[in-house]
C-alpha positions as CSV (number, residue, x, y, z in Angstrom):
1,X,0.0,0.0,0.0
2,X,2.7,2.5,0.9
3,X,4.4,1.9,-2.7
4,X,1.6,2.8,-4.3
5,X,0.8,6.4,-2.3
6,X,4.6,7.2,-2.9
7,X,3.7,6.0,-6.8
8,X,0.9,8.1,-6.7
9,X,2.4,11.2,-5.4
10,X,5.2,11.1,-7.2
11,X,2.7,11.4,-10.5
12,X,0.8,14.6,-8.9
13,X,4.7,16.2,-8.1
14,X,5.5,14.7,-11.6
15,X,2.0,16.5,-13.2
16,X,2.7,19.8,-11.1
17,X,6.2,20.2,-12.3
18,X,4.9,19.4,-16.1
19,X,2.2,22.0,-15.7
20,X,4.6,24.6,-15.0
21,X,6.4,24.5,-17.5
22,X,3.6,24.1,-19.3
23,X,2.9,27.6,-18.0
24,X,6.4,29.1,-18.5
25,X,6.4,27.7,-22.1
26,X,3.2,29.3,-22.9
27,X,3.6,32.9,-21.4
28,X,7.0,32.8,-23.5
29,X,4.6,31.8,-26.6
30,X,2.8,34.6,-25.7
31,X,5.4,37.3,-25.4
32,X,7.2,36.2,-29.1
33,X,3.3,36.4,-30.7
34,X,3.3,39.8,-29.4
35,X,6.5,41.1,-30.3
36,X,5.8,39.5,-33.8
37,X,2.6,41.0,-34.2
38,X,4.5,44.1,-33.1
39,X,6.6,44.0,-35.5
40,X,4.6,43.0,-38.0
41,X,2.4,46.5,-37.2
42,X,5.6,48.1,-37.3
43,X,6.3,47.2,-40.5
44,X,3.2,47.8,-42.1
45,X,3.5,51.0,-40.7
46,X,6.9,51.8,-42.5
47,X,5.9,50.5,-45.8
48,X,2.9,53.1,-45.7
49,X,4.4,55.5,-45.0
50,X,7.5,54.8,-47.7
51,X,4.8,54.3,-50.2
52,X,3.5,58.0,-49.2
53,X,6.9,59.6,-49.9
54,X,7.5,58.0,-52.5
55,X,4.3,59.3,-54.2
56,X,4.8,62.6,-52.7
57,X,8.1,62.6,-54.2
58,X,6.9,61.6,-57.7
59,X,3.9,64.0,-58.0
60,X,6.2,66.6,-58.4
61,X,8.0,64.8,-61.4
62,X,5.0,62.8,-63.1
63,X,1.4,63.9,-63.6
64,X,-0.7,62.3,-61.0
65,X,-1.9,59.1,-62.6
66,X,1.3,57.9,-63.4
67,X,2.7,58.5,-60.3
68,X,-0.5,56.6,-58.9
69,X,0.3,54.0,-61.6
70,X,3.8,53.6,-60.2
71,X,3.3,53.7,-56.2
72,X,0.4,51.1,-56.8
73,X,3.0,48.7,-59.4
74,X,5.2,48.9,-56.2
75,X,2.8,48.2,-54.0
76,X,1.7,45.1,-56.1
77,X,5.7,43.8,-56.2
78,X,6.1,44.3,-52.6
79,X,2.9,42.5,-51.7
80,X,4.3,39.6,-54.4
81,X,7.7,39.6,-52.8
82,X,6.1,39.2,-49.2
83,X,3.8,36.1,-50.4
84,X,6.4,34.5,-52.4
85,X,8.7,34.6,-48.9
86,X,5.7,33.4,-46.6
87,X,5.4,30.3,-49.2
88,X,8.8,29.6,-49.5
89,X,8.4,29.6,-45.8
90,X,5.5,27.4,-45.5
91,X,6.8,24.8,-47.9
92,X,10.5,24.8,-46.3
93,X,8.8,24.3,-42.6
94,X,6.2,22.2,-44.0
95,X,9.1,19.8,-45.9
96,X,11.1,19.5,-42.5
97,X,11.3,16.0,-41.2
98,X,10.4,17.1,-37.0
């Protein structure tokens, strides 16, 4: 009887440790999705307000609907570029033996 209390403690100590490193793992989870999504705003951010010089730089060159033609063609390669990367990505993690 004794061996299996001591068995049976030693899975609640066992569970209890687990569970807080469960906890740990998941708050550090938590923090990288937020500094990623961070980032991420961050970066949106930038790239709106690049694509706003830019067309304020070229409206003083071009006529207006060129310059419109050319901030939204470099909108359109950016946004390409970005889902090219995110499916290289995807394919290179997805290809990974774990």
């Amino acid at each position: 009887m004794r061996a299996l209390t001591e068995a049976i403690i030693s899975l609640f100590d066992l569970a209890e440790a687990e569970g807080r490193l469960l906890q740990r793992r998941l708050l550090q989870t938590l923090v990288v999705a937020l500094l990623m999504l961070m980032a991420t705003l961050m970066a949106m951010g930038a790239a709106i307000l690049f694509m706003a010089a830019l067309y304020q730089f070229l409206i003083t060159f071009w006529q207006p609907f060129l310059t419109l033609i050319a901030v939204g063609s470099a909108c359109l390669l950016l946004a390409g570029v970005l889902l090219w990367s995110a499916r290289y990505v995807h394919t290179r993690n997805r290809n990974k033996p774990v």
